[in-house]
Structure formats: structure tokens, C-alpha cells
C-alpha positions in Angstrom: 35.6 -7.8 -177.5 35.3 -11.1 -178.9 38.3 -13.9 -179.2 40.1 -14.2 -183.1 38.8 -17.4 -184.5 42.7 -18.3 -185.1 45.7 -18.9 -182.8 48.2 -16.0 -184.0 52.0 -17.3 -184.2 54.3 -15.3 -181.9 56.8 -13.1 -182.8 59.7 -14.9 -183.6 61.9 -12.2 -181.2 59.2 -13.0 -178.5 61.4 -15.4 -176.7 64.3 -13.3 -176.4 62.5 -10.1 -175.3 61.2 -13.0 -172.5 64.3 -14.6 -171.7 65.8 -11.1 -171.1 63.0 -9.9 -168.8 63.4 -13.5 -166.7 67.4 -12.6 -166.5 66.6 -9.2 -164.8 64.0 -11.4 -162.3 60.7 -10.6 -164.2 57.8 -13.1 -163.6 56.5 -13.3 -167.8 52.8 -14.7 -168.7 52.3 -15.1 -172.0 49.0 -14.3 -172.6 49.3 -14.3 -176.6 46.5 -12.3 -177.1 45.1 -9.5 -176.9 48.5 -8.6 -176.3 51.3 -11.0 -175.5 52.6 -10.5 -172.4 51.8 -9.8 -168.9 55.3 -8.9 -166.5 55.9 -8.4 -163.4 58.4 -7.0 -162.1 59.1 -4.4 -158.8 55.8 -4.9 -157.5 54.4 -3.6 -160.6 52.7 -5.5 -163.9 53.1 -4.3 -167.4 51.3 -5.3 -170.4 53.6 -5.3 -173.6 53.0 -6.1 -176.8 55.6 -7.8 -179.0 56.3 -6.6 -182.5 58.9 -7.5 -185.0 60.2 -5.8 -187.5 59.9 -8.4 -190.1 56.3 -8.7 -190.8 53.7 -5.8 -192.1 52.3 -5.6 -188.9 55.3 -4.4 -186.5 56.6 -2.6 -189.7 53.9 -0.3 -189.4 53.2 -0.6 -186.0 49.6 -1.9 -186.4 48.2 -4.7 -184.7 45.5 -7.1 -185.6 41.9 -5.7 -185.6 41.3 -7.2 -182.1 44.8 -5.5 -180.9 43.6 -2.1 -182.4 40.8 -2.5 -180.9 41.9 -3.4 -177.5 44.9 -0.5 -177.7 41.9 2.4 -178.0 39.9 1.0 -175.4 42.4 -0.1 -172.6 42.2 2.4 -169.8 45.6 0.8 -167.7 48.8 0.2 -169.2 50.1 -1.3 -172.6 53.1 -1.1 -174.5 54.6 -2.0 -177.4 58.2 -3.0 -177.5 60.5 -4.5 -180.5 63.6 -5.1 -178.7 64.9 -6.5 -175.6 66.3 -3.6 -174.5 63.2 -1.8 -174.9 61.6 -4.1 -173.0 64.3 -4.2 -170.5 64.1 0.1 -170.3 60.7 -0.3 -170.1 60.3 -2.1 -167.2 63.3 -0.9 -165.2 63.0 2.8 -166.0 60.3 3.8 -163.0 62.7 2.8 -161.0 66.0 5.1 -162.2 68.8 3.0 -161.8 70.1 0.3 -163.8 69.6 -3.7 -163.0 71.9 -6.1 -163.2 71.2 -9.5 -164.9 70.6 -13.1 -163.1 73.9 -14.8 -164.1 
């Protein structure tokens, strides 16, 4: 797969979605592409995707050629998530109980 020519702009709901992750006591990377972060969390890493609601491509849940692309091919884990609390249930949901937040 070869590298966009262009530095994409993040999600503006990106930084949320990561601060929530770091209160629960997720490690976040943010890798930007081909997807934008890489999580840790329980001994276990997750690759999610960010989308927003506000522009065409989280409206209709298409990424970027190179995302497309990499989704298709990726044999692990990836997920896309549009919310905090998605990311949040995502994470935390292997596990079957509920975390409490880092005050």
C-alpha cells in the first residue's frame, strides 16, 4: 500500500474519543493513517478508526481510498468508532464488566 501524498486533518471528535480512552487507563498512539489510532488497553491492542459525522466520509462510513483499501485487506483487527462511548464499549466490552474512569 503506498503512503497518501497529503497529511489528512483529524477528526475534529478525535481528541475526545482519546481523552476518554486515557481516562479509563488506555495507552493511545495516534498513528493518523491508515487508520488513526492504535490502543492499548487490558493487555490487548485495538486498531480504531475515527469518523465524524460531519464530513461525507463518516456520513457514509467510507474512508479514503488508502483506508478502503487497508479495511479489505487487514487480516487482525480494526474498527470504526464515532463516539466516545463507542470507543469506550469497544475496548472494555471483552472484558464484561464496566470500568471506572481515572479521576
Amino acid at each position: 500500500m503506498s503512503k497518501p501524498r497529503y497529511k489528512l486533518a483529524a477528526d475534529e471528535n478525535q481528541q475526545e474519543i482519546v481523552n476518554a480512552l486515557e481516562k479509563i487507563g488506555c495507552s493511545v498512539f495516534i498513528l493518523g493513517t491508515p487508520v488513526d489510532l492504535l490502543v492499548g488497553f487490558g493487555k490487548r491492542n485495538f486498531l480504531i478508526e475515527v469518523k465524524s459525522r460531519n464530513t461525507d466520509y463518516g456520513k457514509k462510513d467510507r474512508g479514503t481510498p488508502t483506508q478502503r483499501q487497508f479495511f479489505t485487506s487487514w487480516r487482525g483487527q480494526v474498527r470504526k468508532v464515532w463516539t466516545a462511548e463507542e470507543a469506550i464499549k469497544l475496548v472494555t466490552e471483552a472484558y464484561g464488566r464496566k470500568i471506572k474512569t481515572r479521576e
